[in-house]
VOFITI-348195 format. One record per residue: chain; residue in one letter; residue number from 0; x, y, z of N, C-alpha, C in turn. Coordinates in pm, 1 decimal. Example, Ala and Ser with C-alpha at 12.3 -4.5 7.8 and 13.67 -1.06 7.14 Angstrom:
BEGIN
> A	A	0	1319.0	-569.0	780.0	1230.0	-450.0	780.0	1320.0	-330.0	780.0
> A	S	1	1285.0	-225.0	708.0	1367.0	-106.0	714.0	1290.0	3.0	787.0
***
This chain:
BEGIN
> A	X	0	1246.7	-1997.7	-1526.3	1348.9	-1922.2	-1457.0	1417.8	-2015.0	-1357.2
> A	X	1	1555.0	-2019.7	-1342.5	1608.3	-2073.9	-1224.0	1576.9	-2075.0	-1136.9
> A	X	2	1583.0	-2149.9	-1019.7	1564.0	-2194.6	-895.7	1688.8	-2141.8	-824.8
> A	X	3	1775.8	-2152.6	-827.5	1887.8	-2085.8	-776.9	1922.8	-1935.7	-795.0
> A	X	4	1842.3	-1853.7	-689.0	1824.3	-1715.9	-691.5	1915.9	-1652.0	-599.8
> A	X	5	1989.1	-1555.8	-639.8	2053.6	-1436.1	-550.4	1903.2	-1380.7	-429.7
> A	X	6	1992.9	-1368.1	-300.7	1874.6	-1308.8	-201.7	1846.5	-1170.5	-247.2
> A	X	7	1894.9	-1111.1	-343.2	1835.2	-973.9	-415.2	1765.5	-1030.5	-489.3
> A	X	8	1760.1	-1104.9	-547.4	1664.1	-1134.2	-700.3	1529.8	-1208.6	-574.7
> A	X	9	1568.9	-1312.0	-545.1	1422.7	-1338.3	-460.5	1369.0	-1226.9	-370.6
> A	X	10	1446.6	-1118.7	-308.0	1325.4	-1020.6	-279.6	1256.1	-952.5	-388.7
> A	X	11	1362.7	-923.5	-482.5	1250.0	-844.1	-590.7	1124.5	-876.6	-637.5
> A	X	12	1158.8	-1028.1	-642.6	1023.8	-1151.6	-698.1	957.7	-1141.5	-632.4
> A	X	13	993.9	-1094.5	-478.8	877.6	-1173.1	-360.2	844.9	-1317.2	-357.3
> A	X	14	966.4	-1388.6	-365.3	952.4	-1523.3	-337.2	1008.5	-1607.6	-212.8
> A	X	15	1007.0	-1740.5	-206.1	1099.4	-1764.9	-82.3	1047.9	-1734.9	59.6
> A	X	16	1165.4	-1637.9	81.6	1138.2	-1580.7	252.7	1068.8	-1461.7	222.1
> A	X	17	1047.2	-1378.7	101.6	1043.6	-1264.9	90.2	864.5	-1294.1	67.8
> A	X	18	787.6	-1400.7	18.1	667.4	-1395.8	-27.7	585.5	-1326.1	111.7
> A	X	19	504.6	-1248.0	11.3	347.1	-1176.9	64.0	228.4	-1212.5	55.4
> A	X	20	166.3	-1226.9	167.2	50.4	-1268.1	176.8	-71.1	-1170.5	212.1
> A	X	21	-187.8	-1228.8	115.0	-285.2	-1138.7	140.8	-404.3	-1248.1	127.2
> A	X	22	-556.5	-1147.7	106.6	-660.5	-1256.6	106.9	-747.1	-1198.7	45.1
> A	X	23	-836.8	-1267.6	-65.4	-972.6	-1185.5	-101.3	-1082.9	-1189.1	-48.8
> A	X	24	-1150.5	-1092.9	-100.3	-1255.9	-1073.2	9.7	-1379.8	-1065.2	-130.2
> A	X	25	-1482.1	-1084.1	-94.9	-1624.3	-1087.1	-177.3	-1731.4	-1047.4	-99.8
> A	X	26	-1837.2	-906.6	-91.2	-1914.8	-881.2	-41.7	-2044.3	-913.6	-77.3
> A	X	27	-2153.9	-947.0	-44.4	-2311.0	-968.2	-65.0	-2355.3	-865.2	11.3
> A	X	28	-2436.0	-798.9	-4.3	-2557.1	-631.2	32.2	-2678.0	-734.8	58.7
> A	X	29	-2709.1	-639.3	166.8	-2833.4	-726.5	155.0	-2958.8	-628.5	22.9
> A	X	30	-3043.1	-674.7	-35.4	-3105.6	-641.2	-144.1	-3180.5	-531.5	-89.9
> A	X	31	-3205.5	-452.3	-15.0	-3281.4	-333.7	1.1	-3175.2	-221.0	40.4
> A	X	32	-3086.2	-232.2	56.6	-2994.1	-136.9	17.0	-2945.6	17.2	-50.7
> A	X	33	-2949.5	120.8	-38.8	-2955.1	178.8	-112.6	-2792.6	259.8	-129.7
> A	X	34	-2772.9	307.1	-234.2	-2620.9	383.8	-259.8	-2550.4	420.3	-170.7
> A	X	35	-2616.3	538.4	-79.0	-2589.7	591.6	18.9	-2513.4	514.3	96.1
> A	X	36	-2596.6	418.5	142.8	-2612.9	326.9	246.8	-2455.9	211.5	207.9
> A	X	37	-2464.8	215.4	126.6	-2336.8	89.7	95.8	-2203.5	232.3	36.2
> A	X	38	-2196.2	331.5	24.4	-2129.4	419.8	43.0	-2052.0	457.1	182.3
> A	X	39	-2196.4	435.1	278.2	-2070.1	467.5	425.3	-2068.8	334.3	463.5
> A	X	40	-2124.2	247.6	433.9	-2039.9	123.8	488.7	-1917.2	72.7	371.4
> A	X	41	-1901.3	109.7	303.0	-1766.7	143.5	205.6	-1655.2	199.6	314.3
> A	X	42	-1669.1	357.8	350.9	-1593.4	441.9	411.0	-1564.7	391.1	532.8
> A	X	43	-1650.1	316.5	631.2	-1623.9	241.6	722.8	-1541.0	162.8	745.7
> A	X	44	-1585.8	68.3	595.2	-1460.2	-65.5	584.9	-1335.2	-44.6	587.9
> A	X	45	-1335.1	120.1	504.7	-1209.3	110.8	491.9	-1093.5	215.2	562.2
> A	X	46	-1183.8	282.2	711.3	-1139.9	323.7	790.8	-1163.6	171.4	971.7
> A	X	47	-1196.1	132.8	928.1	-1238.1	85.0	1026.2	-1152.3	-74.3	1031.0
> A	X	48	-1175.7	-112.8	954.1	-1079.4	-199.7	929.3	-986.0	-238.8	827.1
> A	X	49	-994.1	-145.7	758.5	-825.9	-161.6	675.0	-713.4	-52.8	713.7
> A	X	50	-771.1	89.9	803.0	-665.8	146.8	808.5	-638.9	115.0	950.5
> A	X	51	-732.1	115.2	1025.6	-715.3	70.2	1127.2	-641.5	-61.4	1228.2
> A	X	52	-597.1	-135.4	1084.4	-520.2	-263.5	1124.5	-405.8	-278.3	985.6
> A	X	53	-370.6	-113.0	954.7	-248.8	-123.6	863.4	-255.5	-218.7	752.6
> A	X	54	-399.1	-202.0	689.2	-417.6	-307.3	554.9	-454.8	-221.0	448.5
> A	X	55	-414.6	-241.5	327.9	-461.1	-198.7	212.8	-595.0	-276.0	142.6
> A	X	56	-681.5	-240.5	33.3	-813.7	-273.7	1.3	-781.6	-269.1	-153.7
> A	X	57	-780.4	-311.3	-234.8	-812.2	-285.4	-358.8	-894.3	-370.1	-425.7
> A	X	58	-986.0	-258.5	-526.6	-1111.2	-387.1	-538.0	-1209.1	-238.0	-587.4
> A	X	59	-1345.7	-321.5	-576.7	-1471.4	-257.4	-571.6	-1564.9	-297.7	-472.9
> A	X	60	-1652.7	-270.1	-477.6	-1750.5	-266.7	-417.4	-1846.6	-406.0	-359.4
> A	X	61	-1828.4	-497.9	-428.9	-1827.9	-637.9	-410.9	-1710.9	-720.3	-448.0
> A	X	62	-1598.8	-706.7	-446.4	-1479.3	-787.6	-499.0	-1377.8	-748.0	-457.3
> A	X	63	-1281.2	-734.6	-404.9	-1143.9	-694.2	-420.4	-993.9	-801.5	-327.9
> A	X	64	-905.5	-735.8	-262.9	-824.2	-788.0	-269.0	-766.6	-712.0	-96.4
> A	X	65	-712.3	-793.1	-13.2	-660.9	-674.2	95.3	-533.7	-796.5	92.6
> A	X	66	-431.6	-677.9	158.6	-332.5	-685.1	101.4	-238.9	-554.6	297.9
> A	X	67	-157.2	-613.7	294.2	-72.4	-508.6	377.8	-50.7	-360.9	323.4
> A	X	68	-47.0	-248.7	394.5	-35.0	-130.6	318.9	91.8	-70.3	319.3
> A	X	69	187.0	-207.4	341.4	350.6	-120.7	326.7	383.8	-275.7	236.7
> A	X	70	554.9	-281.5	274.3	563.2	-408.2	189.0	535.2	-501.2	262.7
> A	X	71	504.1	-666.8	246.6	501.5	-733.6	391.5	352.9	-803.6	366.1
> A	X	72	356.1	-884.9	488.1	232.5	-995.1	450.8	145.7	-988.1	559.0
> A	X	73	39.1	-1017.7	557.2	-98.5	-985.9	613.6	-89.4	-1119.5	716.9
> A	X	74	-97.0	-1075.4	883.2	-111.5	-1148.7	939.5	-196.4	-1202.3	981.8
> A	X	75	-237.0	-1355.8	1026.6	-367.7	-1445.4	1067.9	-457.0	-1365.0	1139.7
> A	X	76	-397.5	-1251.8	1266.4	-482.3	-1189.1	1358.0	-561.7	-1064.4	1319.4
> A	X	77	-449.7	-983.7	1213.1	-529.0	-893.0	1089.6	-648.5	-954.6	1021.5
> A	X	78	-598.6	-1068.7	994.9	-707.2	-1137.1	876.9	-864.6	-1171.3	972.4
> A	X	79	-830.4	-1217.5	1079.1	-924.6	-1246.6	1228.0	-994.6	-1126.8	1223.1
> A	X	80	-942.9	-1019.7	1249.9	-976.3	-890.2	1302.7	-1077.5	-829.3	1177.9
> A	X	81	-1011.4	-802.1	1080.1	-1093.3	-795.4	938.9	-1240.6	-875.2	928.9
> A	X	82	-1243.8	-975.4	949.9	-1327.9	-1095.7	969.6	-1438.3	-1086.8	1092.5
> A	X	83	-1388.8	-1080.8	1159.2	-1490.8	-1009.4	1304.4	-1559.3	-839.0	1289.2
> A	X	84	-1455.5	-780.9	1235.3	-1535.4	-653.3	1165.9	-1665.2	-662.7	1096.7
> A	X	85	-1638.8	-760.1	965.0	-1741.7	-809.9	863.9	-1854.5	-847.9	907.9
> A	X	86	-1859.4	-927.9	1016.7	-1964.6	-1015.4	1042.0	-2060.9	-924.8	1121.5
> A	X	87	-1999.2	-820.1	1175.6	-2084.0	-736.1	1257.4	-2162.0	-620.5	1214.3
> A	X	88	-2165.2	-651.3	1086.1	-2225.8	-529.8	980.7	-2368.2	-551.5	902.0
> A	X	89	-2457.2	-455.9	935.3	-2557.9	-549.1	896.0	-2580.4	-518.8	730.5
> A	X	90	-2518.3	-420.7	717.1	-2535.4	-366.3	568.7	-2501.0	-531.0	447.3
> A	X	91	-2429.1	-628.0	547.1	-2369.7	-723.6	434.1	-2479.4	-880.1	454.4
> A	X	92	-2531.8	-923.5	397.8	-2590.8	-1070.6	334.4	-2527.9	-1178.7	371.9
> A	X	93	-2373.3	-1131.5	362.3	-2292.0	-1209.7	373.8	-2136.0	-1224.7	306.8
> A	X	94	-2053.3	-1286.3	333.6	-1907.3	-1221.5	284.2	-1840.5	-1376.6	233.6
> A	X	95	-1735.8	-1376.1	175.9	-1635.2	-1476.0	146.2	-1522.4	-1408.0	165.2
> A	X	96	-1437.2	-1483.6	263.1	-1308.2	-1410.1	276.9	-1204.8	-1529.8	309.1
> A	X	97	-1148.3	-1534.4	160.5	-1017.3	-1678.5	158.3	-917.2	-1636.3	228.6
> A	X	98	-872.6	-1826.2	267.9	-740.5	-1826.8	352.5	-631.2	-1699.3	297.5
> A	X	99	-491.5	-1686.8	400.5	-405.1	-1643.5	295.1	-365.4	-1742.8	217.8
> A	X	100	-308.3	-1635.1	120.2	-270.2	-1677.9	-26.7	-168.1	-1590.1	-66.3
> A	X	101	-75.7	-1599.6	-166.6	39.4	-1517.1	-253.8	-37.1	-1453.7	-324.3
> A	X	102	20.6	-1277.9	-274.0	-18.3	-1201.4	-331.7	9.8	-1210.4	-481.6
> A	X	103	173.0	-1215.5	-496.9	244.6	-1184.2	-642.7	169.5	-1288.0	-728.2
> A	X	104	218.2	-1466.4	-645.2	177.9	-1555.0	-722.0	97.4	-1653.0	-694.7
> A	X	105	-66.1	-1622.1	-664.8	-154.1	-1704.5	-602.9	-170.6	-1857.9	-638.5
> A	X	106	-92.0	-1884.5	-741.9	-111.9	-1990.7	-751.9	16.6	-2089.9	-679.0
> A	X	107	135.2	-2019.9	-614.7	174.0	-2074.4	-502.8	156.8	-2126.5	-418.6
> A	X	108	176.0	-2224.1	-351.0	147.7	-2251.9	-215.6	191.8	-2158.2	-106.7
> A	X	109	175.8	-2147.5	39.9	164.9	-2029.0	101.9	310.8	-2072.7	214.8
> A	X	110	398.8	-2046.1	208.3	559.8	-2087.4	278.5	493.8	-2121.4	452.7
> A	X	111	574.2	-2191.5	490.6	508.9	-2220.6	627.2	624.5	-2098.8	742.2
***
Protein backbone atom coordinates (compact mmCIF):
# COMPACT_ATOMS: atom_id res chain seq x y z
CA UNK A 1 0.00 0.00 0.00
CA UNK A 2 1.25 3.56 -0.49
CA UNK A 3 3.00 5.60 1.79
CA UNK A 4 1.42 8.68 0.75
CA UNK A 5 -1.88 8.63 2.73
CA UNK A 6 -4.87 11.10 2.91
CA UNK A 7 -5.19 12.19 6.88
CA UNK A 8 -8.65 10.24 6.51
CA UNK A 9 -7.16 7.12 5.24
CA UNK A 10 -4.31 7.18 8.00
CA UNK A 11 -6.89 7.58 10.73
CA UNK A 12 -8.89 4.77 9.51
CA UNK A 13 -5.59 2.57 9.47
CA UNK A 14 -4.56 3.90 12.75
CA UNK A 15 -1.31 4.78 11.51
CA UNK A 16 1.08 7.73 11.69
CA UNK A 17 -0.28 10.25 14.26
CA UNK A 18 -3.37 8.27 14.56
CA UNK A 19 -1.46 4.83 15.90
CA UNK A 20 -2.74 3.07 19.24
CA UNK A 21 -1.04 1.79 21.77
CA UNK A 22 -1.62 -0.93 24.09
CA UNK A 23 0.29 -3.78 26.04
CA UNK A 24 -0.03 -7.50 26.85
CA UNK A 25 -0.33 -8.81 29.80
CA UNK A 26 0.33 -12.73 30.91
CA UNK A 27 -0.83 -13.97 34.32
CA UNK A 28 0.84 -16.92 36.57
CA UNK A 29 -1.73 -18.17 39.76
CA UNK A 30 -0.03 -19.24 42.21
CA UNK A 31 -0.70 -23.32 42.15
CA UNK A 32 -3.07 -23.72 45.13
CA UNK A 33 -5.57 -21.66 43.84
CA UNK A 34 -8.89 -22.45 43.49
CA UNK A 35 -11.82 -21.21 40.76
CA UNK A 36 -13.47 -19.15 43.04
CA UNK A 37 -10.53 -17.58 44.11
CA UNK A 38 -9.07 -16.54 40.60
CA UNK A 39 -12.78 -15.60 39.71
CA UNK A 40 -12.80 -12.53 42.11
CA UNK A 41 -9.46 -11.69 41.47
CA UNK A 42 -10.66 -11.73 37.72
CA UNK A 43 -13.61 -9.22 38.77
CA UNK A 44 -11.15 -7.15 40.64
CA UNK A 45 -8.75 -6.78 37.79
CA UNK A 46 -11.13 -5.73 35.93
CA UNK A 47 -12.89 -3.26 38.11
CA UNK A 48 -10.02 -2.20 39.79
CA UNK A 49 -7.77 -1.59 37.32
CA UNK A 50 -9.07 -1.57 33.95
CA UNK A 51 -12.19 0.34 34.62
CA UNK A 52 -10.87 2.25 36.98
CA UNK A 53 -8.08 3.80 34.80
CA UNK A 54 -10.41 3.84 31.53
CA UNK A 55 -8.73 0.58 30.02
CA UNK A 56 -10.19 -2.18 28.19
CA UNK A 57 -9.02 -6.13 28.86
CA UNK A 58 -9.45 -8.63 26.30
CA UNK A 59 -8.08 -11.96 26.78
CA UNK A 60 -8.60 -14.84 29.27
CA UNK A 61 -7.67 -15.75 32.19
CA UNK A 62 -3.91 -16.06 31.79
CA UNK A 63 -3.36 -14.10 28.46
CA UNK A 64 -4.87 -11.21 27.02
CA UNK A 65 -4.44 -7.82 25.71
CA UNK A 66 -5.35 -4.17 27.47
CA UNK A 67 -5.95 -1.78 25.30
CA UNK A 68 -7.80 1.91 25.96
CA UNK A 69 -11.62 1.57 26.28
CA UNK A 70 -12.54 4.37 23.79
CA UNK A 71 -10.44 5.08 20.67
CA UNK A 72 -6.86 6.23 21.65
CA UNK A 73 -3.66 4.86 23.18
CA UNK A 74 -2.79 3.63 26.55
CA UNK A 75 -0.71 5.90 28.50
CA UNK A 76 2.91 5.12 30.34
CA UNK A 77 1.12 6.19 33.79
CA UNK A 78 -2.04 3.83 32.99
CA UNK A 79 0.39 1.20 32.05
CA UNK A 80 2.44 2.16 35.68
CA UNK A 81 -0.77 2.12 37.47
CA UNK A 82 -1.98 -1.30 35.94
CA UNK A 83 1.48 -2.61 36.94
CA UNK A 84 1.50 -1.48 40.59
CA UNK A 85 -2.05 -2.95 40.84
CA UNK A 86 -0.54 -6.45 39.69
CA UNK A 87 2.19 -6.69 41.89
CA UNK A 88 0.08 -6.19 44.92
CA UNK A 89 -2.01 -9.24 44.46
CA UNK A 90 -1.23 -12.19 46.03
CA UNK A 91 -3.53 -14.41 44.06
CA UNK A 92 -0.65 -13.98 41.09
CA UNK A 93 3.03 -16.07 40.96
CA UNK A 94 3.78 -13.59 38.89
CA UNK A 95 2.93 -11.46 35.67
CA UNK A 96 4.58 -10.35 32.24
CA UNK A 97 3.43 -7.14 31.15
CA UNK A 98 5.21 -5.74 27.69
CA UNK A 99 6.33 -2.33 26.82
CA UNK A 100 3.74 -0.44 24.66
CA UNK A 101 3.30 -1.70 21.42
CA UNK A 102 0.74 -1.16 18.19
CA UNK A 103 -2.30 -2.29 18.84
CA UNK A 104 -3.50 -2.59 14.96
CA UNK A 105 0.10 -3.42 13.89
CA UNK A 106 2.45 -4.88 16.55
CA UNK A 107 4.89 -5.47 14.48
CA UNK A 108 5.45 -1.65 14.11
CA UNK A 109 7.65 0.27 15.83
CA UNK A 110 5.93 2.49 18.52
CA UNK A 111 5.90 6.57 16.98
CA UNK A 112 7.82 8.71 19.41
Amino acid sequence: MATNRSRRLRKKLCVDEFQELGCELTLSFVENIDQAAMDAFLDAFLLDAMDANGLGYVGGEDYGFICLAKRGSVSAEQRAAVESWLKGRSELKGFTLSPLLDVWYPENTVNA
